[in-house]
C-alpha positions in Angstrom: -21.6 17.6 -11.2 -20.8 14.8 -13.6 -18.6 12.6 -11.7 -21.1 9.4 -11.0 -20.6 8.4 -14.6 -16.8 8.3 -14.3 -17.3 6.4 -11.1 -19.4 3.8 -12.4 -17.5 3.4 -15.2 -14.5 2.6 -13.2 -16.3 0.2 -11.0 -17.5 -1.6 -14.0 -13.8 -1.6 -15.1 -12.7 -3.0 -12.4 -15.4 -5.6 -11.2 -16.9 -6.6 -14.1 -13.8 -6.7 -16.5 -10.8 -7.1 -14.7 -11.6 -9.3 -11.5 -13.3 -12.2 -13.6 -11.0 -11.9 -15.9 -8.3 -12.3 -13.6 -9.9 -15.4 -11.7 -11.4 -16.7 -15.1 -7.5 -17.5 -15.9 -6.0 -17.6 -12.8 -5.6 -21.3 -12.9 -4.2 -21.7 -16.1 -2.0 -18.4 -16.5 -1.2 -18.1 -12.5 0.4 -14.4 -11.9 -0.3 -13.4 -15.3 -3.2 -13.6 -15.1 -3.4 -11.0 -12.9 -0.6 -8.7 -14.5 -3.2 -9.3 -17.9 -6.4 -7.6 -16.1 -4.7 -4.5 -15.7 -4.1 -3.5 -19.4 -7.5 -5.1 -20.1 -9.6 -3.3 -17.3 -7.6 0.2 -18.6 -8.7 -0.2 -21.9 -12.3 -1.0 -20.9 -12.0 2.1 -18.6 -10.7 4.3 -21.5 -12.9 3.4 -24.1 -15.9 3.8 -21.8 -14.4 7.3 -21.0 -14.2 8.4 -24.8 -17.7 7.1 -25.4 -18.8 9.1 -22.7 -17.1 12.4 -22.7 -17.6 12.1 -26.6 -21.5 11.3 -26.4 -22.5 11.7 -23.0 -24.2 14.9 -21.5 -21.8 16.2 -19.3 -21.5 19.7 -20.6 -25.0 20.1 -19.5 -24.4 18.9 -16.1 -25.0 21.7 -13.3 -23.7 21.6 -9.4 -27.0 21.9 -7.3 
């Protein structure tokens, strides 16, 4: 079906937006920091979903 996309972009939310941004500014915004990433890797993760679902092809997608 069409669930590699969603997949990947959740990876790339996580691991390429919210990990460095968390360790970027670990040292100067401790905890924060962290609490920071979330809201910023859920936005990346939802505006990657709209993009898809709104332009992608998964209504074409078939199970094999």
């Amino acid at each position: 079906g069409a669930v590699a996309v969603p997949l990947a972009i959740l990876v790339v939310a996580l691991w390429c937006v919210r990990m460095p941004f968390a360790v970027a500014l670990l040292d100067r915004w401790q905890a924060d920091a962290i609490w920071w990433s979330f809201p910023l890797g859920s936005i990346t993760s939802m505006v990657l979903s709209i993009a898809y679902y709104r332009y992608g092809g998964w209504r074409q997608a078939r199970m094999t």
